[in-house]
N, C-alpha and C positions, 0 to 999 in steps of 0.2 A: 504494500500500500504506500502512495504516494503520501509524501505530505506539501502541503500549499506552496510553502516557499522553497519549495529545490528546484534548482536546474539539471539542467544536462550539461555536463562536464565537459561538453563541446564549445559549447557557448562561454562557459567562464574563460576556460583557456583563449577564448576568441578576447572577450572584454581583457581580459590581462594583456596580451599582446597591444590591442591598442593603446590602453592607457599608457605601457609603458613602450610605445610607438616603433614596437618590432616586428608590426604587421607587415609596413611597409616594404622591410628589406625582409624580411620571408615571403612575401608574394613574387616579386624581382628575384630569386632564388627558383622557385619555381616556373617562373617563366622562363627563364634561363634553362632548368632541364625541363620544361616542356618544348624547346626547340628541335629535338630530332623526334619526338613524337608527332608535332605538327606537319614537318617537312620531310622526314621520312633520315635513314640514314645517308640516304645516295649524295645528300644535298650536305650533311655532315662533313664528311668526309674534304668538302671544300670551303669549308669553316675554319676560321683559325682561331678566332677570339670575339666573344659576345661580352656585351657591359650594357647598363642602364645608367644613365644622367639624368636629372631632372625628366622622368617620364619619358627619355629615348631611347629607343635599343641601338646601340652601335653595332654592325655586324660587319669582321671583317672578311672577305672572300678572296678566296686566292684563283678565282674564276671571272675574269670582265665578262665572256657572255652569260657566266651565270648571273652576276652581279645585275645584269641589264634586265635578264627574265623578271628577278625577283622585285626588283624597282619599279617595274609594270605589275606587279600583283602583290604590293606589299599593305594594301587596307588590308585585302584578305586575310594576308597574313596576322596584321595586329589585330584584326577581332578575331581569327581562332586562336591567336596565343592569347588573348585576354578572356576569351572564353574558358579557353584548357583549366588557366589558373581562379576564375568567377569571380576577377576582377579588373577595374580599368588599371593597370601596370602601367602600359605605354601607352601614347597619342602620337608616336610618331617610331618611323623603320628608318634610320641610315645604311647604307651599304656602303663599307669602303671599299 
């Protein structure tokens, strides 16, 4: 039997990360390995270094015509990586 005032241990741990404002770099963490989920490994593979700034993904590629593909389809890409992790992480993709 429940009593009135408990939560779900999900949600406290959720209010504790905010308050003590660790949600932010644990969501960008997971966005981060949500990238070869999203893209698949093939696309990995020509990845060298991923980071987040002020809500940007830096992504660096050691591919120009991959770099060009993904610069034409990179909304896509930031709402299923922001979807993967069920938050807004990033508002914007650079490809270097």
């Amino acid at each position: 039997m429940r009593k009135k005032n408990t939560e779900l241990l999900s949600e406290v741990i959720r209010q504790v990360l905010k308050e003590q404002h660790l949600d932010a770099p644990l969501n960008e963490k997971r966005l981060i390995d949500a990238w070869p989920l999203v893209l698949g490994q093939n696309i990995l593979q020509y990845t060298s270094d991923l980071k987040i700034k002020n809500k940007v993904l830096y992504v660096a590629l050691t591919s120009s015509v991959l770099r060009h593909d993904l610069f034409l389809s990179r909304e896509e890409i930031k709402k299923s990586l922001n979807k993967q992790v069920g938050a807004e992480v990033i508002v914007d993709i650079i490809f270097q």
